[in-house]
N, C-alpha and C positions, 0 to 999 in steps of 0.2 A: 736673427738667431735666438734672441730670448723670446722674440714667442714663440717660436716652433718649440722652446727648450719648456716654457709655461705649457704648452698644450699639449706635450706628451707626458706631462705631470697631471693633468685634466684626465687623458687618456688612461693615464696607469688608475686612477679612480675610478671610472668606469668600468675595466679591468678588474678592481678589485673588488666589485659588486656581484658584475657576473655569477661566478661561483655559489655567491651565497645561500642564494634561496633555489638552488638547481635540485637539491638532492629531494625536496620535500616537493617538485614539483611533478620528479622525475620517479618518485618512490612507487606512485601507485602501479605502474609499468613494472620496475623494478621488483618489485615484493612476487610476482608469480611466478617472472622466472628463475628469482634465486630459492622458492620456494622454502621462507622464511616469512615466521610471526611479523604480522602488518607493525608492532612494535619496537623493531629490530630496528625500522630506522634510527631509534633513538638512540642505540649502543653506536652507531654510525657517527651521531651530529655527535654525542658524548667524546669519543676519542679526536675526532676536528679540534671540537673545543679545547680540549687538553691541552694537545700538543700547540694549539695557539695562545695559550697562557705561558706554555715551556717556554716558545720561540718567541715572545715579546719579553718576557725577562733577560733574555740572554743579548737583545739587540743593542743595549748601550755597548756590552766591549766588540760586538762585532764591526759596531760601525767606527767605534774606535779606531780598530784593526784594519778596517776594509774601505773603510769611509760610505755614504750614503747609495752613493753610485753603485758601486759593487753589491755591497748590501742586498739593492733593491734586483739588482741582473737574476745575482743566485736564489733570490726567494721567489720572483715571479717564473724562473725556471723550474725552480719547485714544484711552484702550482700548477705550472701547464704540463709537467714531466705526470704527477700525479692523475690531472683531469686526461692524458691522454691514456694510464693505462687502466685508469676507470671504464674506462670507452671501450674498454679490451676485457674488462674483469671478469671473470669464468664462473665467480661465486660469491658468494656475504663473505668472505674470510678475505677471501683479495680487497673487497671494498674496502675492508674493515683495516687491513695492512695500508692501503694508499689514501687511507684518510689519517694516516702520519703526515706524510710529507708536504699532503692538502693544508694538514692544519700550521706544522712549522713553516710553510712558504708564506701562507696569510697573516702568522702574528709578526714573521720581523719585516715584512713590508710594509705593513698597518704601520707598526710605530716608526719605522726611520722616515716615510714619507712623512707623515703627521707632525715629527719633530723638523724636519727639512722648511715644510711651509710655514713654520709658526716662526724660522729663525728668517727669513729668509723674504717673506711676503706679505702683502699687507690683511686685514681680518677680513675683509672680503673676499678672499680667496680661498680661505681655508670654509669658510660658509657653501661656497659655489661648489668648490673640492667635495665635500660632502653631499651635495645637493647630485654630482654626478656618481658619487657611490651609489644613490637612491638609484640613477636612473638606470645604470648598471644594473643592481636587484631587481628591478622591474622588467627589463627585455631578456634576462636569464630565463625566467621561464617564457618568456616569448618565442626567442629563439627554439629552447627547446620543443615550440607547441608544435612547429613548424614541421620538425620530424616526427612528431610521434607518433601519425597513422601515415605512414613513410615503411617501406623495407628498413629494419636496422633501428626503426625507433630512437629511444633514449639512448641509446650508442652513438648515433650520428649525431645528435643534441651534443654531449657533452664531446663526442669530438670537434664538432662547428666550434663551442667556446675554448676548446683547447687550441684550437688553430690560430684563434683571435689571439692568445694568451700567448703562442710563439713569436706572433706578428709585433707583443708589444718588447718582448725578450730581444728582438734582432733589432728595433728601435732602439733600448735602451744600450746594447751594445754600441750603435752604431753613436752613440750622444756620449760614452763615458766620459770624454775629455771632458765635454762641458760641466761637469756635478766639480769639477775640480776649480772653477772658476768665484764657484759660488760658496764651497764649502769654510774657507777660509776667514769667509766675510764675518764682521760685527753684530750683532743684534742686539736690538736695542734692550737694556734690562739686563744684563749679561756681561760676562768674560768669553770672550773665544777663546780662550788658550787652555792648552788641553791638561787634564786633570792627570796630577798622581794616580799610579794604577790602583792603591790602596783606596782612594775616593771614587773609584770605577764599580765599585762592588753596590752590589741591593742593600745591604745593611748598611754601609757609608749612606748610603745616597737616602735611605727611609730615614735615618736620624735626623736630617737634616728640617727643622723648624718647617710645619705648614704640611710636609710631604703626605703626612697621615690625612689630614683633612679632604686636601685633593684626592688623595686615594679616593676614600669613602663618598667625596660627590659623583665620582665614575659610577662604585659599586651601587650607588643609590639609585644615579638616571638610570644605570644601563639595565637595573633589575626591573623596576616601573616600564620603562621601554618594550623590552621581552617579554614580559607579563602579560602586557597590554598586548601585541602582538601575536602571542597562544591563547590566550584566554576571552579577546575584547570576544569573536565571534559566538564564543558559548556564554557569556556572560549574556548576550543579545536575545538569545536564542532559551537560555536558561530562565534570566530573571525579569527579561522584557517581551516574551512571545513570539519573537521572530521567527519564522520560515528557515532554514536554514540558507537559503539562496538570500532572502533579504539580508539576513545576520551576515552572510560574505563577503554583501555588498558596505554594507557598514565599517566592518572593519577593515578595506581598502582603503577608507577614507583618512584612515590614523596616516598611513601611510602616504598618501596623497598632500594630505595637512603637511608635513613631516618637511616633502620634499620642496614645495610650493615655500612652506616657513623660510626654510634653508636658501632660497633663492632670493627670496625678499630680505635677509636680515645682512645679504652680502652688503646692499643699497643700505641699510640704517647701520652698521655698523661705520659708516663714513660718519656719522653725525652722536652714536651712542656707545659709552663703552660698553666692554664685554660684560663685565659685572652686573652692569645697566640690564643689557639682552636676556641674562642668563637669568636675574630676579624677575625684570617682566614679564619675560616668557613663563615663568614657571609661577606666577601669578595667574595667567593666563589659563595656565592647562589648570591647575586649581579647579578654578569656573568651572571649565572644559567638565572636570572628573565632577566635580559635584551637578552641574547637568544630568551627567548619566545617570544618575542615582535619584536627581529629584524632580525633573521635567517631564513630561510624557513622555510616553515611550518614543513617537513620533518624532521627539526633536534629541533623540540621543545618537544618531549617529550625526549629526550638526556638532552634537556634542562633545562627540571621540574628535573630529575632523577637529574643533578647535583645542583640542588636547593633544593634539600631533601637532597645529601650530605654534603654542606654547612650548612643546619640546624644542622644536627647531634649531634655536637657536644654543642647545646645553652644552652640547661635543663638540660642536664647532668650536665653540666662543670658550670653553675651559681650555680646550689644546691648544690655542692662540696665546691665553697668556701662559702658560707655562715657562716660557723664558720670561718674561717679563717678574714674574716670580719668583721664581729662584736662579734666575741665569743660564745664559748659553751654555756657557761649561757645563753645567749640571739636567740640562732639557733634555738632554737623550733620555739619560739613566731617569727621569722623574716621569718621564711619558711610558716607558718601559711597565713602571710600577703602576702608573694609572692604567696604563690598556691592561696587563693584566688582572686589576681588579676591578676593570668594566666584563672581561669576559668569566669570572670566576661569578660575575648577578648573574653575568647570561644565561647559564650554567646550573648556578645552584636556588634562586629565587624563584623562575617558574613550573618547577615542580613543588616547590616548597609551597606558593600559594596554590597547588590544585591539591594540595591533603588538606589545607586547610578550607577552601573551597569546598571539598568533601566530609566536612567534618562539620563545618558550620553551613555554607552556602556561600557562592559563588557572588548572591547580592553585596559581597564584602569589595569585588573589583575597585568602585571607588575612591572606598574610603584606604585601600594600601595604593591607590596612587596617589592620592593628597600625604601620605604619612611618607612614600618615598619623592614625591615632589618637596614638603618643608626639609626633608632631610638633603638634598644635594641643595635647595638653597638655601638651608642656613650653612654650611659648611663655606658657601661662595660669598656668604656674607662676612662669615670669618676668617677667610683669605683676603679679603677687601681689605678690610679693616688692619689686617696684619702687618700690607703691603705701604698700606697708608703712614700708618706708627714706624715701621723701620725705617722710611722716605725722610719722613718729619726727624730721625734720632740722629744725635749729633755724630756725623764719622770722626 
């Protein structure tokens, strides 16, 4: 029964990928017949994002309230209730309305899962966990390829992943008891026992020593991440001569790097801590970024691919220790504030480098990944260090 209850946890991961990368795949179809500016997608992914900043702040009292299980029932209901009346939408305003409920089903399933495996599992699973998010975003637009010179096109796409997304709904009904066996449990670095509702709040919970720091390593990977992701392609194509078909192919390979990292660091987090992962790694992408910038052009997409493997290990390996850090009792509410301030780079960083990219030149990709790579790892170097000193201080 705990695998079946492990591998519908796996499954809600892949699950939660799906979605992701649907609409940008689905948009070029989309934009004729809703017959709206090919840039509208962006007011689209804008309000997603939003309301999945909302809905991951507000996850610690609900899971307070409702516990994980439930939590996770009503939000991936959410999202399949949303992708199913997508699949129905008559115009950009309907898109624009059900990319609400899109975005609050995906911020409080993101963070109660994320918080559920880090109390709960060991660090290679939340590595592997994310490694099937990847694979998830990766067959979203596969599946939808499938339809799309189909009667019904991107309609039947996104109803195929909404049908998947009921199929995972009537699973996790069907498992609630189980989340209640588990929930109860100790983890290690922590208190289980549940908090004053006055220490339930965002402001309790950011005062608390460290929480800023962890913030800012989210805000720092998750803006370099995204960046890299919108931009690696025209960076390619802008400041190294690519083809635009080559430059596409390059930039798959971050992602490729990304997921392949994420599978492998399941295996070395058996032998190295998180800390360990999260500065090597981001050593790594270092190289990786100064590569693109100073090898032939020839060996720069070698070069993104080992800048997606140095990320690998960031998300995983920070949301792991999070109890460890500041404690069970307080993991919900502090993963709460880190996913929201991973989606707020998402968000507002890669626009922010294309004015400056338009202002100065885009040859800058680089050097703002090395400046947001020191930045999430010094921040993990000064949570180490924190956790270390309070360890060592006399109780």
């Amino acid at each position: 029964m705990a695998t079946l209850f492990l591998a519908m946890i796996y499954s809600a991961f892949v699950s939660l990928g799906l979605p992701d990368s649907l609409l940008g795949a689905a948009w070029p179809e989309m934009v004729s017949g809703f017959a709206v500016p090919v840039e509208s997608a962006g007011t689209a992914a804008m309000i997603t994002s939003l309301c999945t900043v909302i809905s991951s702040l507000f996850t610690n009292r609900l899971v307070a309230r409702l516990g994980t299980g439930r939590t996770t029932l009503f939000s991936v209901a959410f999202t399949a209730a949303a992708l199913t009346g997508i699949a129905f939408t008559p115009s950009f305003i309907w898109l624009c309305v059900l990319a609400v409920p899109l975005g609050l089903g995906a911020g409080a399933v993101d963070a109660a899962l994320n918080n559920f495996v880090a109390l709960h599992y060991a660090a290679r699973h939340m590595s592997w966990l994310h490694c099937c998010w990847g694979l998830g975003a990766t067959l979203g637009p596969v599946i939808l390829s499938v339809f799309l010179h189909r009667q019904g096109g991107w309609r039947f796409g996104y109803g195929a992943v909404a049908a998947l997304q009921w199929c995972l709904v009537l699973a996790l009904a069907a498992t609630l008891r189980l989340w209640g066996r588990y929930e109860p449990r100790q983890a290690s670095g922590g208190q289980t026992g549940a908090l004053p509702k006055s220490q339930l709040s965002l402001i309790a919970t950011a005062r608390q020593p460290g929480v800023w720091a962890a913030m800012l390593s989210y805000f720092c990977y998750c803006s370099v991440e995204n960046t890299t992701l919108l931009w690696g392609a025209s960076y390619f194509v802008t400041a190294r001569g690519f083809s635009t078909v080559a430059a596409a192919q390059a930039a798959s390979l971050f992602v490729l790097g990304i997921t392949i990292g994420r599978f492998l660091c399941g295996f070395a987090s058996a032998r190295l801590s998180s800390s360990a992962l999260i500065l090597g790694g981001g050593a790594l992408a270092a190289l990786g970024a100064a590569g693109m910038g100073l090898l032939p052009a020839a060996f720069g997409p070698a070069a993104l691919c080992v800048v997606g493997l140095g990320f690998a290990p960031a998300y995983p390996c920070m949301m792991h220790e999070t109890p460890h850090r500041f404690g069970a009792a307080r993991s919900q509410g502090v993963i709460s504030l880190q996913m929201a301030s991973a989606y707020v780079g998402n968000v507002c960083m890669p626009p922010l480098f294309g004015l400056l990219a338009a202002r100065v030149g885009i040859w800058l990709l680089p050097v703002c990944l090395v400046c947001g790579i020191a930045g999430y790892a010094a921040c993990t170097a000064h949570l180490a260090r924190w956790v270390r000193t309070r360890a060592q201080a006399p109780q």
